[in-house]
N, C-alpha and C positions, 0 to 999 in steps of 0.2 A: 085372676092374677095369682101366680105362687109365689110365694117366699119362701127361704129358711128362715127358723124362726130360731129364736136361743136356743129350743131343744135339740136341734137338727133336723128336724120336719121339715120337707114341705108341705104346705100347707096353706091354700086359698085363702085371701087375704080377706073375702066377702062370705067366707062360708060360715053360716048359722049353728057350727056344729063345735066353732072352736070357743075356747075358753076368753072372758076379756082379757086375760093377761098375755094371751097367746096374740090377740089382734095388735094391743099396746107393742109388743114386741117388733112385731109384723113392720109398723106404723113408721116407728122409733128408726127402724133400718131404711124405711125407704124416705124421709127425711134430705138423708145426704145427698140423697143423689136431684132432690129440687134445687132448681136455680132460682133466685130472684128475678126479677126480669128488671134490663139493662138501664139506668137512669137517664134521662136525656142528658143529651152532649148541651144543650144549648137549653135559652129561656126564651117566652114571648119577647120579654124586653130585650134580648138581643138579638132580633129581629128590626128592630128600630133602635141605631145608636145614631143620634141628630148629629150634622157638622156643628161646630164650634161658633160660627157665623150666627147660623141659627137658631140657636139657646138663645145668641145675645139680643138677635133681632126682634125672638120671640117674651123675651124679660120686657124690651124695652115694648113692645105692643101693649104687653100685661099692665107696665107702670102707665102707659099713656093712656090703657081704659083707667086706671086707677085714678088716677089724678082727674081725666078728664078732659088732660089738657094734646092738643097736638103740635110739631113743629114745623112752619113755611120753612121748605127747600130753601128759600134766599138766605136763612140763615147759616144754613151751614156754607151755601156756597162764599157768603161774605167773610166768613171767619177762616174758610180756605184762602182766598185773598190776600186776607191778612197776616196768616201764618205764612204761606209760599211767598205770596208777590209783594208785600207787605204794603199792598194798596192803602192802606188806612191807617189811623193811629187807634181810634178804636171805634167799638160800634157797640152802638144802645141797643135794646130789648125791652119790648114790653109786651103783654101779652093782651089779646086784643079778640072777643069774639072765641073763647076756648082756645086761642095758636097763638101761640110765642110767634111775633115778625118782629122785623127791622125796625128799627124807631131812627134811630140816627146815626149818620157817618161822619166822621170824622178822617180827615186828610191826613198823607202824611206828615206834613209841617206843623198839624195843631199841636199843642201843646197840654201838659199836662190839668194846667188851670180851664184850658177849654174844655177838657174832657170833663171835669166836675161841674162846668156851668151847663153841659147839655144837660144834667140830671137834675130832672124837675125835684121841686123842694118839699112838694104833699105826694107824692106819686111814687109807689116802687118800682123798680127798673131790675133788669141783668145786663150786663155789661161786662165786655173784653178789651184789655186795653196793652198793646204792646210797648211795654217799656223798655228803655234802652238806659245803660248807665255803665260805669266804670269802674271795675273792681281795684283795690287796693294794688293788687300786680301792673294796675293801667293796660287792663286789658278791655275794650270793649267788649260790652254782651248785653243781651235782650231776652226779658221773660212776658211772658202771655200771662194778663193776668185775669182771672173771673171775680166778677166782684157783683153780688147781693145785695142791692141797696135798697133797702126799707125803713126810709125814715119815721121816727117817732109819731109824725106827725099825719103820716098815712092812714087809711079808711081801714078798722082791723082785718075784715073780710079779704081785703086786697092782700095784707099781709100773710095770711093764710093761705090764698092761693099762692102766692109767687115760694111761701117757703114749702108748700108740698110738693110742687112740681121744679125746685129748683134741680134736684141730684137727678132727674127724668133728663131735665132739659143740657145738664154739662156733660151728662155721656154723649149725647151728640155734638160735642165740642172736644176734637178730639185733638188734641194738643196744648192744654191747659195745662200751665206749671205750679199758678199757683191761686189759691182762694181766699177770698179778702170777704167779710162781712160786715156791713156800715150800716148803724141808725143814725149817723150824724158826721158831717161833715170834718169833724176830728176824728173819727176814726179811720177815716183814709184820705189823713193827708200827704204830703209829698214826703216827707219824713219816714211815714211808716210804710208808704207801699216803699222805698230806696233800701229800708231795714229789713222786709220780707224778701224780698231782691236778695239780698246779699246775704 
């Protein structure tokens, strides 16, 4: 290969006869004329950009091995129900065997007092309960309520399970307005779910 070099020579850029400073030279000019070569337009990871669905379905797999715990179909289908047809007033949960199922139904005439006497008194439960009441403007309106119940008086272990796997278990309830948490039967009385209501 030839170049001119600063002196004005050409002058073989491999040849043993020139001086280092002449190669330096040589070197220096041919330089500009290298490209880098061209960066990728893209990444491996954007080759794989998940839908949205599936992050959430893939979290909630991950909290379900986490926990340990999984959830029977009837429960969501009951809570659908509830929410749409509003077949029920509310429905118990308990977890049974590693799976959250259905414990108990509630119609829609029972009333608020029946819904706290289905909640055993040593036993923690999850429970949804659709409340109806009347705002100051006298307008009717109805809130879904989730509600925690782990009485004091429960086995600790049990309270442990139900409070690891509670927030696993209410993403799959999907239309919950609002979350109530009770170790005793004054903390969700008719007073205060009417107050969280409103």
């Amino acid at each position: 290969m030839y170049k001119n070099c600063y002196c004005g020579h050409d002058l073989p850029l491999f040849c043993p006869q020139i001086s280092l400073r002449h190669r330096i030279c040589l070197v220096s000019q041919l330089l500009p004329s290298i490209k880098d070569p061209p960066l990728p337009t893209f990444s491996f990871f954007s080759l794989f950009i998940p839908h949205k669905a599936f992050v959430s379905s893939l979290v909630d797999k991950m909290a379900n091995a986490a926990s340990g715990m999984a959830v029977d179909d009837q429960c969501k289908l009951k809570f659908l129900e509830l929410k749409a047809k509003r077949n029920y007033r509310f429905i118990v949960f308990k977890i049974h065997e590693q799976q959250v199922v259905v414990d108990k139904l509630g119609g829609p005439d029972e009333t608020y007092e029946d819904f706290t006497a289905a909640l055993p008194v040593n036993e923690c439960r999850y429970a949804v309960f659709d409340f109806d009441f009347t705002t100051d403007e006298n307008c009717q309106k109805s809130k879904i309520f989730f509600i925690a119940w782990s009485p004091d008086t429960s086995r600790v272990r049990s309270k442990m399970v139900y409070a690891s796997s509670k927030d696993r278990f209410k993403r799959e309830l999907d239309g919950i307005q609002v979350e109530l948490q009770a170790t005793d039967p004054s903390e969700m009385s008719f007073d205060i779910i009417k107050a969280r209501a409103i």
